[in-house]
C-alpha positions as CSV (number, residue, x, y, z in Angstrom):
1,X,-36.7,26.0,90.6
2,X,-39.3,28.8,89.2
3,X,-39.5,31.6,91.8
4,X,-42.5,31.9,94.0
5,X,-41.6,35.0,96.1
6,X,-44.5,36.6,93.7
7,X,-47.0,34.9,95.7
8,X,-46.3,36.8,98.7
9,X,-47.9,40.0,98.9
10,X,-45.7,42.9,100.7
11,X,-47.6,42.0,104.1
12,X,-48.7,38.9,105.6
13,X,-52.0,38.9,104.5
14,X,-53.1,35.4,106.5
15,X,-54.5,36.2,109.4
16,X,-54.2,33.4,112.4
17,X,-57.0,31.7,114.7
18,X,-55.0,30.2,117.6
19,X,-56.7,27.1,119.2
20,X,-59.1,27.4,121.8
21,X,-57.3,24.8,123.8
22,X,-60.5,22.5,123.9
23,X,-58.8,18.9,123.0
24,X,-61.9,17.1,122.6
25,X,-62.2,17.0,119.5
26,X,-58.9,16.1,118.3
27,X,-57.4,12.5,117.8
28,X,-55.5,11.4,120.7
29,X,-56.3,14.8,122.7
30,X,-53.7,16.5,120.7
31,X,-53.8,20.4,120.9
32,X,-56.4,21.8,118.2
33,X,-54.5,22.8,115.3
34,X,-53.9,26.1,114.3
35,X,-56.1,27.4,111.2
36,X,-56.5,29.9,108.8
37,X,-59.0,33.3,109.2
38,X,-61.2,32.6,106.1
39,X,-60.6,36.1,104.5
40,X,-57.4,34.3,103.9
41,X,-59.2,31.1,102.1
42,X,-58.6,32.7,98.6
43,X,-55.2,32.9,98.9
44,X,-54.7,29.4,100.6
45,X,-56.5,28.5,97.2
46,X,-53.7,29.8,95.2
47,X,-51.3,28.0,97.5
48,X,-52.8,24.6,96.8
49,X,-52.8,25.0,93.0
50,X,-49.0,25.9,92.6
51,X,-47.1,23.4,91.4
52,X,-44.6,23.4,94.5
53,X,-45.4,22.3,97.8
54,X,-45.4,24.4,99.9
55,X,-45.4,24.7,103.7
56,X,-46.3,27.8,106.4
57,X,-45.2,28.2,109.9
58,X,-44.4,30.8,112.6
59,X,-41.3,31.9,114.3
60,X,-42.5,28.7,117.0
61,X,-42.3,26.4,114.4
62,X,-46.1,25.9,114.6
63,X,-47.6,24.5,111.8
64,X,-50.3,27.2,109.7
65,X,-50.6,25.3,106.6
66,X,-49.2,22.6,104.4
67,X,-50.6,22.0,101.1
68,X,-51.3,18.4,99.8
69,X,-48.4,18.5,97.0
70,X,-45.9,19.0,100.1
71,X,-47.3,16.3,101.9
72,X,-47.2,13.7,98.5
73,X,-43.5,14.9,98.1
74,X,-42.7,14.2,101.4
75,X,-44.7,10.6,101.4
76,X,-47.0,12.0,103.7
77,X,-50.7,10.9,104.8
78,X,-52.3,13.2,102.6
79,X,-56.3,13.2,103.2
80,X,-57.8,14.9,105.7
81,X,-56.4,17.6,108.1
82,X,-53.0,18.2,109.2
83,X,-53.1,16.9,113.2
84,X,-49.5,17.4,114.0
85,X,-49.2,21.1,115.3
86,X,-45.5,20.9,115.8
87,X,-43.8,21.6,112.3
88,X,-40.8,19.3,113.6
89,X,-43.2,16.5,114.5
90,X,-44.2,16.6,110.9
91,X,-40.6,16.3,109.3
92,X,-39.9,13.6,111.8
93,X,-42.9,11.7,110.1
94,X,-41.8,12.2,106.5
95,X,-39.7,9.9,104.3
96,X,-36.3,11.9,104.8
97,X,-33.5,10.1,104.7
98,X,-31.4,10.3,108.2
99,X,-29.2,12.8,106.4
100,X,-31.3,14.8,105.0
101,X,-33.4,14.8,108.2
102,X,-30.7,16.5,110.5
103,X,-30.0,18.9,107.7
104,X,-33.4,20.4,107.6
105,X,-33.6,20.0,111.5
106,X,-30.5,21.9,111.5
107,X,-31.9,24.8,109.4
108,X,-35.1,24.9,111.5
109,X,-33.3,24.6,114.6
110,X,-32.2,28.3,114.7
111,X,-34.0,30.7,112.6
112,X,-33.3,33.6,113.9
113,X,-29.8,32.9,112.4
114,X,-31.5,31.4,109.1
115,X,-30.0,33.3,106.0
116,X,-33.4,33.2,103.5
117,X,-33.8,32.7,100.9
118,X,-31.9,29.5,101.9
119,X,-32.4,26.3,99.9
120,X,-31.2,22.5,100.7
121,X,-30.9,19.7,98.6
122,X,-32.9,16.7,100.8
123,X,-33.1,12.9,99.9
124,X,-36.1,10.8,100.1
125,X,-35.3,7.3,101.4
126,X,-36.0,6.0,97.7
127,X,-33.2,8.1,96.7
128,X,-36.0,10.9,95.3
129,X,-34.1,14.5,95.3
130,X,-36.6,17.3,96.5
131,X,-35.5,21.0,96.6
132,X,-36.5,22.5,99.6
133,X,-36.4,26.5,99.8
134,X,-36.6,28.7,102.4
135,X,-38.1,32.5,102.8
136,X,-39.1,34.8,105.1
137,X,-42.2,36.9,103.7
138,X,-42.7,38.9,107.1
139,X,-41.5,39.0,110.8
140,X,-43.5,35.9,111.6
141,X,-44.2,33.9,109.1
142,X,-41.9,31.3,107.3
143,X,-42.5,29.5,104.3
144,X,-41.1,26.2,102.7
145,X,-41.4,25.4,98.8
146,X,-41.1,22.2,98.2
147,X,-40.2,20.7,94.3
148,X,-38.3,17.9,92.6
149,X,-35.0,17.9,91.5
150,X,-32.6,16.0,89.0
151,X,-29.2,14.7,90.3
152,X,-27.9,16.8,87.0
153,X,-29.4,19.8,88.3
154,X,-28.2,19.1,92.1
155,X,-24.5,18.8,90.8
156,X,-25.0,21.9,88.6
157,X,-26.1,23.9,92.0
158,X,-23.3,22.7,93.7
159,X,-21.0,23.8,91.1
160,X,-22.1,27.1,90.7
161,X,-22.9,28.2,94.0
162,X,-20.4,26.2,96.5
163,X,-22.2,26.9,99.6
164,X,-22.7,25.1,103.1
165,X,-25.9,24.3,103.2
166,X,-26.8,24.5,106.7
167,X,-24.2,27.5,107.6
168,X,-24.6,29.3,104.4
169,X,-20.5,29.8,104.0
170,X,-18.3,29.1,101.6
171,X,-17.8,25.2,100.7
172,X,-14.4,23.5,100.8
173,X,-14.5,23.5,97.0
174,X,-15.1,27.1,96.9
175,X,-12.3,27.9,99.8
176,X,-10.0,26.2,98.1
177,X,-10.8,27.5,94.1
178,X,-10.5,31.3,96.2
179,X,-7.1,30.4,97.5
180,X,-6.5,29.4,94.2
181,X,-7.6,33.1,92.6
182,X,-5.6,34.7,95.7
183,X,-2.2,33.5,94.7
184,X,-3.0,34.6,91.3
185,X,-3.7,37.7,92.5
186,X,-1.4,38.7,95.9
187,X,1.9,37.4,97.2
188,X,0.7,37.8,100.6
189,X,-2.2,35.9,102.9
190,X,-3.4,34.1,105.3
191,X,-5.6,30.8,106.1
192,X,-6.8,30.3,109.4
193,X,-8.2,26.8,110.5
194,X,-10.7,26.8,112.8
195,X,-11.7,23.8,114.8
196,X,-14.6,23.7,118.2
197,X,-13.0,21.4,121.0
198,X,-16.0,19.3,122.7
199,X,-18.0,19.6,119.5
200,X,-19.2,16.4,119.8
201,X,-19.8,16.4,123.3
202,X,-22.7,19.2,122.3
203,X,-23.6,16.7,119.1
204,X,-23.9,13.6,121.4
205,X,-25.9,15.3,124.5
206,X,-28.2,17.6,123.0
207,X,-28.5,16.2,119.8
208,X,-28.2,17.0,115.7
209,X,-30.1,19.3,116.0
210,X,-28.9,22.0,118.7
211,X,-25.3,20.4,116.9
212,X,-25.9,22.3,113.8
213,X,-27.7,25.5,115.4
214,X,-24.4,25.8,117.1
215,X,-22.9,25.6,113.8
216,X,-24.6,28.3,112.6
217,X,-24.1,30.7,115.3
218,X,-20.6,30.4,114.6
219,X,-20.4,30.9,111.2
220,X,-22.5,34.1,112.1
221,X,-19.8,35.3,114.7
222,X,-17.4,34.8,111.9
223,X,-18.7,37.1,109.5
224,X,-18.7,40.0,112.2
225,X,-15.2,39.1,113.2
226,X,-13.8,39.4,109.4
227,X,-13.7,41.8,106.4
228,X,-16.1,41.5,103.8
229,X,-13.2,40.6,101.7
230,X,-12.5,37.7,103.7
231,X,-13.7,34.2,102.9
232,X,-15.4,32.2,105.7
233,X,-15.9,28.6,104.8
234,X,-17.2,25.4,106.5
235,X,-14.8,22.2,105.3
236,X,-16.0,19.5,106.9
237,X,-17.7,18.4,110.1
238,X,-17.0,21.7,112.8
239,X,-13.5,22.1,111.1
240,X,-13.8,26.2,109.6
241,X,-11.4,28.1,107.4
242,X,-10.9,31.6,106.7
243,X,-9.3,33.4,103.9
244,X,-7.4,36.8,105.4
245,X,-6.4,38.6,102.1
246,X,-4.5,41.3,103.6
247,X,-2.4,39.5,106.5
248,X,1.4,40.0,105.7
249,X,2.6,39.0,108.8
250,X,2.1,36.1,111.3
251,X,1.6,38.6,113.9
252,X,-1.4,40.3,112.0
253,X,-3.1,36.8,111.5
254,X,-2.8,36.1,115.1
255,X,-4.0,39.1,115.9
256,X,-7.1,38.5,113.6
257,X,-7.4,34.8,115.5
258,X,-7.0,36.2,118.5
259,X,-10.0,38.1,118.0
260,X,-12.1,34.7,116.7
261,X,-10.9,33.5,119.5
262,X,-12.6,35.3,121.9
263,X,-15.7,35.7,119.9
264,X,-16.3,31.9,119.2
265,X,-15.9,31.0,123.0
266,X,-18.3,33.6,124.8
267,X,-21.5,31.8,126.0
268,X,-24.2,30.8,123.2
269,X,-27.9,29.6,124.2
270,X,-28.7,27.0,122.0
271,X,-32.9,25.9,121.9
272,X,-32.8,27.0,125.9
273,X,-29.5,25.2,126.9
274,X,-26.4,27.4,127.6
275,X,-23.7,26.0,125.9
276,X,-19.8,27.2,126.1
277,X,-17.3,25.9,123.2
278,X,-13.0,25.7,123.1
279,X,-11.8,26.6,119.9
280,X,-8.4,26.1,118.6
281,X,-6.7,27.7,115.2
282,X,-4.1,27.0,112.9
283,X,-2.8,29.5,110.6
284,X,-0.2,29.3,107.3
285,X,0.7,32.0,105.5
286,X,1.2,32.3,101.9
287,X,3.9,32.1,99.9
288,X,5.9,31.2,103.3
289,X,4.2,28.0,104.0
290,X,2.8,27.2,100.5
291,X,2.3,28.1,97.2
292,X,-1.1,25.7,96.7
293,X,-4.2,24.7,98.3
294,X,-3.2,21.8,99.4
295,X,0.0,22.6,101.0
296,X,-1.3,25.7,102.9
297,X,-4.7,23.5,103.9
298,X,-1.7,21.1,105.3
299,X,0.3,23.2,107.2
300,X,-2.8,25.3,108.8
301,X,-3.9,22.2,109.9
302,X,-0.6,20.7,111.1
303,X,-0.6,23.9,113.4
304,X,-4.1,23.3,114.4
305,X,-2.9,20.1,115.6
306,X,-0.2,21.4,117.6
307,X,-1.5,23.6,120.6
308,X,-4.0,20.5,121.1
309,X,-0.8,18.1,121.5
310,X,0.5,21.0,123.5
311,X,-2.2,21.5,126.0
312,X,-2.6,25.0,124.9
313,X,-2.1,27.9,123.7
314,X,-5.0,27.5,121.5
315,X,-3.5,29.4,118.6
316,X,-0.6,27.9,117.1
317,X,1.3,29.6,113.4
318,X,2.4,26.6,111.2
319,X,6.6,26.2,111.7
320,X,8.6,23.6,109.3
321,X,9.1,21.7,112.2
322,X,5.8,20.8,113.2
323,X,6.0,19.1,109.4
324,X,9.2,17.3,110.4
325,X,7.4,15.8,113.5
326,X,4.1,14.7,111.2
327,X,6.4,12.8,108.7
328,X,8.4,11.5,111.3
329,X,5.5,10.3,113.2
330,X,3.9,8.7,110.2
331,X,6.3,6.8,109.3
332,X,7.0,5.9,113.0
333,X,3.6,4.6,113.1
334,X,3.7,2.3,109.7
335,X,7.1,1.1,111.2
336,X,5.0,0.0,114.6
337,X,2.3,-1.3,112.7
338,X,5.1,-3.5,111.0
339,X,6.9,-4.1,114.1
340,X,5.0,-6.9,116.1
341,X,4.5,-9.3,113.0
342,X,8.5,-8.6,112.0
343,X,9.1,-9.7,115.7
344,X,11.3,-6.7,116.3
345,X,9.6,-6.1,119.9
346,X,11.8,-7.9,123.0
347,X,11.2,-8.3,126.2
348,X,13.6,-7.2,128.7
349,X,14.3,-8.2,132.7
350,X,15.1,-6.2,135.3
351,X,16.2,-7.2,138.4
352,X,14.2,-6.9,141.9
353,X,16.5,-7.0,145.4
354,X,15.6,-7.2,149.1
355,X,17.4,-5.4,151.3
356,X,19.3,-8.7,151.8
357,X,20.4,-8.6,148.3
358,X,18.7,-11.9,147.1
359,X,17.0,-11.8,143.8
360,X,12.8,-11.9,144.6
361,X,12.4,-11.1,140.3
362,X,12.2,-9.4,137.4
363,X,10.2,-6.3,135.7
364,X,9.5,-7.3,132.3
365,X,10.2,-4.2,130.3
366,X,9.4,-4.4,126.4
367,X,11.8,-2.8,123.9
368,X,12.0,-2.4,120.1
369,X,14.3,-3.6,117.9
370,X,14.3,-1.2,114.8
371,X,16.1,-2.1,112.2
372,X,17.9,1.3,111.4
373,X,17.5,3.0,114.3
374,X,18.9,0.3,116.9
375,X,17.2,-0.7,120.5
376,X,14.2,1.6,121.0
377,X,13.1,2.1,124.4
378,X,9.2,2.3,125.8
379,X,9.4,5.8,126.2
380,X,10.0,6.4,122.9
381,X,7.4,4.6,121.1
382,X,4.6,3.7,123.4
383,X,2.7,6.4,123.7
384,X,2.3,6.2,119.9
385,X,1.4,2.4,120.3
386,X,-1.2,3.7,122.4
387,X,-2.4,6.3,120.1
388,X,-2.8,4.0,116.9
389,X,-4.6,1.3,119.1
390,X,-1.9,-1.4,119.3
391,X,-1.6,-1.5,122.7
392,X,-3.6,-4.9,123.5
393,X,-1.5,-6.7,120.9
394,X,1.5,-5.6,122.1
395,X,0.9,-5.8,125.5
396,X,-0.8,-9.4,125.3
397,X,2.7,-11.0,123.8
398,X,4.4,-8.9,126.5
399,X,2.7,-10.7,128.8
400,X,2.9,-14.2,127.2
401,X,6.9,-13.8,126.6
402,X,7.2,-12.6,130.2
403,X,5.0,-15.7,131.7
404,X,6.7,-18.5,129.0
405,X,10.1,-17.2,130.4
406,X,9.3,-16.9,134.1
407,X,7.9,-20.5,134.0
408,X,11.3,-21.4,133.6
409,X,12.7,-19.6,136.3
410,X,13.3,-20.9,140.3
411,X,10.2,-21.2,141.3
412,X,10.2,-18.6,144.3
413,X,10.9,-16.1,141.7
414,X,8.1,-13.6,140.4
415,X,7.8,-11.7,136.9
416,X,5.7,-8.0,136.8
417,X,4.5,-7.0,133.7
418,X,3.0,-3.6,133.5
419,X,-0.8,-3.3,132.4
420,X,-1.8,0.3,131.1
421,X,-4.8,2.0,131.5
422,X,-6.2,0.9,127.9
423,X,-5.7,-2.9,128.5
424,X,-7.6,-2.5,131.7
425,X,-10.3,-0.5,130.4
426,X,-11.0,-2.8,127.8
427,X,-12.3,-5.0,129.9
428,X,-11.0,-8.2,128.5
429,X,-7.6,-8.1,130.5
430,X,-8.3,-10.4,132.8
431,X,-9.3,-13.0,130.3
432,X,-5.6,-12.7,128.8
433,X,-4.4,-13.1,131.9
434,X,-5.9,-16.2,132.6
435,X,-4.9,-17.8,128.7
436,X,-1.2,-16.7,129.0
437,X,-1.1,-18.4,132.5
438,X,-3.0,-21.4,131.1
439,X,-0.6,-22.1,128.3
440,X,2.5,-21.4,129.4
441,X,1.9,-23.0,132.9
442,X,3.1,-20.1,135.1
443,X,1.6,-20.1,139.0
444,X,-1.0,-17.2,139.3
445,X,1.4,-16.6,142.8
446,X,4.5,-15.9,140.7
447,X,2.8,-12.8,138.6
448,X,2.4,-9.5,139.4
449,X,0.7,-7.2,137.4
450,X,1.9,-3.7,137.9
451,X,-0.5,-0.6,137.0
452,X,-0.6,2.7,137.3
453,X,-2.7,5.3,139.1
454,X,-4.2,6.0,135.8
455,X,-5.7,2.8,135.2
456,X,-8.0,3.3,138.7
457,X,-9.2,6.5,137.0
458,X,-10.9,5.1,134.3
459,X,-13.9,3.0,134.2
460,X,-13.7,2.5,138.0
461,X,-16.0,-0.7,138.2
462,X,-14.3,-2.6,134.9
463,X,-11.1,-1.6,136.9
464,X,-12.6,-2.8,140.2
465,X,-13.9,-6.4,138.5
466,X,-10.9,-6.7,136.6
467,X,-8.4,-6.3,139.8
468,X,-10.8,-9.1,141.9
469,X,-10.8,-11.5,138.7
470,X,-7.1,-11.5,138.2
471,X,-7.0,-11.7,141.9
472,X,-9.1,-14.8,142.0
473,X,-5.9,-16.5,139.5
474,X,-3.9,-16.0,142.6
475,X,-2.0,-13.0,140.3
476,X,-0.1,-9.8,142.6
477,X,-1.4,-6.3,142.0
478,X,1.1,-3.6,142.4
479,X,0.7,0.3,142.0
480,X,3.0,1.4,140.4
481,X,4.6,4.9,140.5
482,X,3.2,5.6,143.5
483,X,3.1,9.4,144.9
484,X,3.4,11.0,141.6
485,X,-0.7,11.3,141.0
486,X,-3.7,12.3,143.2
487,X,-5.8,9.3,143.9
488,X,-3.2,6.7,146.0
489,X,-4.7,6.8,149.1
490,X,-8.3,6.0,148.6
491,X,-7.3,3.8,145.7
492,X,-5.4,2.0,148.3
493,X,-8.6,2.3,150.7
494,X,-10.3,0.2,148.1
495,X,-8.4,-2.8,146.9
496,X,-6.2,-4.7,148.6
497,X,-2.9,-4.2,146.6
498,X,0.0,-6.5,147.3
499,X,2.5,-4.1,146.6
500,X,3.9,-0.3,146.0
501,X,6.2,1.0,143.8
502,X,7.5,3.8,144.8
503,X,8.2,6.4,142.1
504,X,12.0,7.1,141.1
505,X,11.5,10.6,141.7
506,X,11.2,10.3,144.7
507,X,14.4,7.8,145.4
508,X,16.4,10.4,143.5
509,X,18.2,13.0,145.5
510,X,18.2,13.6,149.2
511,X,15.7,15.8,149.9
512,X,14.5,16.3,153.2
513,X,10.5,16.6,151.9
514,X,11.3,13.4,149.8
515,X,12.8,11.3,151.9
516,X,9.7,12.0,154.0
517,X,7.1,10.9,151.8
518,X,9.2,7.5,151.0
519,X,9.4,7.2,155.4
520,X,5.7,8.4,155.1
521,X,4.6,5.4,152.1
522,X,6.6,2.3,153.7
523,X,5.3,2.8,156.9
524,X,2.1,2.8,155.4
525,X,2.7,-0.1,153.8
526,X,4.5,-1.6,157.0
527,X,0.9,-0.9,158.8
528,X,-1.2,-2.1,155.5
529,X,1.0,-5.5,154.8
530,X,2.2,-4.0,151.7
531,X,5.6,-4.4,150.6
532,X,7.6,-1.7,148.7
533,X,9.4,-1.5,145.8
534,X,12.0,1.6,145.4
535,X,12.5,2.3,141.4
536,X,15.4,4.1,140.2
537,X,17.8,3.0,142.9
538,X,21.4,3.1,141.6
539,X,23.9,3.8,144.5
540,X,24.8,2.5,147.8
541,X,23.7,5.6,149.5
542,X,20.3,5.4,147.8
543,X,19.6,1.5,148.8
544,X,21.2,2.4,152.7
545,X,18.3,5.3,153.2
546,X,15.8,3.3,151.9
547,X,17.2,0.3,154.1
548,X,17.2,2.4,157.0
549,X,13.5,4.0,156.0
550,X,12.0,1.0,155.6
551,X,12.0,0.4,152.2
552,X,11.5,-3.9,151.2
553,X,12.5,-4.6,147.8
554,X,14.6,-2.1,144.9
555,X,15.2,-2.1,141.7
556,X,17.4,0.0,139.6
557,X,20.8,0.2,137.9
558,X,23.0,-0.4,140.9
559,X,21.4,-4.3,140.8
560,X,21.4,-4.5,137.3
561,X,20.4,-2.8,133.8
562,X,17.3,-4.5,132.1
563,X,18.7,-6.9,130.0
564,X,17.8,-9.6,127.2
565,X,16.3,-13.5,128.0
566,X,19.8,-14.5,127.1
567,X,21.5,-12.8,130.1
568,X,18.9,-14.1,132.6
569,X,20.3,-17.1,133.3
570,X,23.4,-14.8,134.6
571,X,21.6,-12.6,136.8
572,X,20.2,-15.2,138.5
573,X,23.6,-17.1,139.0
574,X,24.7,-13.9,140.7
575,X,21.6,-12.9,142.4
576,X,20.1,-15.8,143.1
577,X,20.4,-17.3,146.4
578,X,19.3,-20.9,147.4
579,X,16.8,-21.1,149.9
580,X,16.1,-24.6,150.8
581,X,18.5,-26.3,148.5
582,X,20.8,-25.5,145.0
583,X,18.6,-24.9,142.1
584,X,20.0,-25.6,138.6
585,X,19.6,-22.3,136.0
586,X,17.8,-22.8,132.8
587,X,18.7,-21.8,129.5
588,X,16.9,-19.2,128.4
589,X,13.7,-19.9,126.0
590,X,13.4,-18.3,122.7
591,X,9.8,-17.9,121.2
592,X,10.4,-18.2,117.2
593,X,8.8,-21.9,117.1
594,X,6.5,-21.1,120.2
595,X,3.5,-23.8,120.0
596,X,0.9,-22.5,118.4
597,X,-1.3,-22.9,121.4
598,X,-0.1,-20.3,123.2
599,X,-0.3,-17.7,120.4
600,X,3.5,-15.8,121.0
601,X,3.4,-15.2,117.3
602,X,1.1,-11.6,116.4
């Protein structure tokens, strides 16, 4: 693009005539437009025959004067005045595509922070590349130049320069060619890794636009915090980088983060809204965790990852373990992903006692099956089921092997399945609730769904709706875990749940303060019409207190482990006692040729 700066004398020589506030006389009773002094009208003249377009406006972002080529390059209406006063009003009226639209918003958002001369490549919705430049001839006045561009040239700028656009750091390319050139050249560095936690939050309340002024004002607080030998780079999205050439040490890199740190997260006022931003860092040090790019990229960001996972610190230096635990937990997830259609999931039962010692049911409990590393329990792989948004499968043939098999069962007999937080949440639970009962022919009275204090502290009217729906099927609502989170009480003050569970931490030991809060929960439930179940019982001394405290039903190893389908038919011959009259025991039901209908297969 042929350089205009020549244009500009050493002054601002145009003079400006602010509007006399009279709206009369404009369309719509807009505010009169700003306009030129005419000892300025001969160099306005020069303006409008250069071949650019080009585009004036103060610190405000108030419009001063747009010439007719910018308004044709930017599809513009281009007779007659200029009526929108408000240079963003303008840009939102051009052909820009989306893009290109919050990039240039971006720029404009901050200019006080504005490097110039600046220049971004911008797309018209036709796919037309303009260039648009930046410069700052005085204190108050900005001006845009405006041209067309070639995708060859844009790919040649790219190359050469390897800049952010909007922040004006280093690109990803260019961070990575200088890591390149440093290994070359030292035996010693560091890369920090930079990433803003709640980013989006700030991207999704206040917008693109104050988004990527925040941007910028961090990439200016990096420069101050680092060396002028140092390489400050955006990579993608909020995710920064910096290049520490003289760091031999981790402690000297941490040290340097330490000091980002606190920089990045003091207060920043962003277009009139005070905005505070987390920051977390990874760093890897060279030749120690790499001797590439890619590698020390890796393992910076691995250690990114890790005081996140953590809960804090928020500066974490890459260790070969935290690579152990990423392989480990990729290929744990592309064995879960497998898992479900392999059928290598199983549901197990455990058994429920009254006081009495008569069997009341079972606690479906799902396990995995993997085939090298043996019986897998829900502990173990859950959470991660969770994570890579398996959950409603998973949990949906939990429910359906659970009901199948319970339909089997003497009919005073319940089954619980657990519901987490996620299937709740989704809103659709109830609706899987009602097909599983539906085709496997299960009583709504004979399941209890079992969820935890988590689940209520979530969406609380999908939760609400969905706990009244599943109600309406006749189904049991436990709370499980009960006394190990903050909310119990008024949760219970809201919806009638059938039944608590208490937590095994509590059941465990003989604690004075415990053994209160179990006295404290069953008399509640005595007073509410709740029954309670004790988790984790597993000696005599255990089930005797919680006889004597009040406790109704327990479950734990001293009735039983949770066991396979196959050995249900036994737990009940044991367990089982006849109420009205003998009750013969079913074999158990397998689900590999399951009728199709009721969908056990993933």
């Amino acid at each position: 693009m042929r350089d205009l700066s020549h244009v500009w004398p050493c002054r601002a020589d145009i003079k400006i005539v602010r509007g006399n506030g009279n709206t009369s006389n404009s369309p719509n009773g807009s505010a009169a437009p700003l306009e030129i002094e005419p000892n300025s009208v001969a160099l306005l003249a020069a303006l409008e025959a250069a071949s650019e377009g080009i585009l004036i406006f103060d610190s405000q972002l108030r419009l001063l004067h747009i010439t007719e080529t910018f308004r044709a390059q930017m599809r513009l209406q281009t007779e007659g005045p200029f009526l929108e006063p408000e240079l963003l009003d303008l840009l939102n009226r051009a052909d820009l595509t989306p893009e290109s639209l919050a990039c240039v918003r971006g720029l404009l958002a901050n200019l006080e922070d504005a490097q110039t001369p600046s220049a971004l490549d911008l797309r018209l919705r036709d796919r037309t590349l303009l260039r648009f430049q930046l410069r700052k001839p005085s204190a108050d006045l900005f001006a845009a130049y405006l041209s067309r561009g070639s995708d060859q040239e844009h790919e040649h700028g790219t190359a050469s320069n390897h800049t952010d656009l909007l922040t004006g750091l280093a690109s990803r390319a260019r961070f990575e060619d200088a890591i390149g050139s440093t290994l070359k050249q030292t035996s010693k560095f560091a890369i920090l890794l930079l990433d803003l936690d709640g980013f989006k939050l700030v991207n999704d309340t206040l917008g693109h636009a104050a988004a990527s002024a925040l941007l910028v004002r961090v990439a200016q607080r990096l420069r101050t915090a680092t060396r002028e030998d140092d390489i400050v780079a955006r990579l993608d999205g909020e995710k920064l980088a910096i290049l520490i050439t003289t760091s031999a040490s981790s402690e000297a890199a941490a040290q340097v983060g330490r000091r980002i740190l606190d920089l990045v997260q003091r207060t920043y006022l962003i277009n009139g809204q005070v905005v505070t931003m987390a920051a977390s860092i990874g760093i890897a040090l060279a030749p120690d965790h790499g001797c590439d790019s890619q590698s020390l990229l890796r393992n910076a960001d691995l250690a990114l990852e890790h005081p996140k996972a953590g809960g804090g610190p928020r500066l974490s230096v890459f260790e070969p373990a935290m690579l152990e635990r990423a392989v480990a937990r990729r290929t744990n997830e592309l064995d879960l992903r497998s898992a479900l259609p392999l059928r290598q999931f199983e549901v197990h039962y455990q058994p429920q006692v009254s006081m009495e010692g008569a069997l009341v049911g079972f606690e479906a409990l799902v396990r995995w099956r993997h085939p090298e590393r043996g019986l897998i329990p829900p502990n173990d792989f859950l959470p991660l089921v969770e994570e890579i948004g398996l959950m409603s499968a998973v949990g949906d043939w939990v429910l359906r092997s659970a009901c199948r098999e319970a339909a089997h069962w003497p009919q005073d007999l319940i089954v619980a399945v657990n519901a987490s937080p996620l299937q709740i949440e989704g809103g659709r639970f109830a609706d899987s609730v009602r097909r599983a009962l539906a085709c496997t022919g299960l009583p709504g009275r004979r399941l209890e769904i079992e969820i935890t204090e988590g689940a209520l502290l979530c969406n609380n009217d999908v939760v609400m709706r969905t706990l009244a729906e599943l109600r309406s099927f006749g189904v049991r609502i436990a709370m499980d875990d009960f006394g190990t989170g903050y909310a119990s009480l008024s949760q219970l003050a809201r919806f009638p749940f059938d039944k608590i569970k208490i937590d095994r931490s509590l059941v465990a030991g003989s604690e004075a303060k415990k053994r209160a809060i179990v006295r404290a929960i069953t008399a509640m439930g005595h007073s509410l019409g709740v029954r309670t179940v004790a988790e984790g019982v597993e000696e005599h001394e255990q089930m005797e207190r919680l006889k004597h405290d009040g406790c109704s039903v327990v479950q734990g190893y001293l009735y039983g482990r949770p066991v396979p389908v196959s050995e249900v038919p036994a737990v009940i011959s044991k367990l089982y006692r006849v109420r009205h009259e003998s009750t013969s025991i079913p074999e158990p039901i397998f689900y590999e040729h399951s009728s199709p209908d009721c969908v056990l297969q993933p």
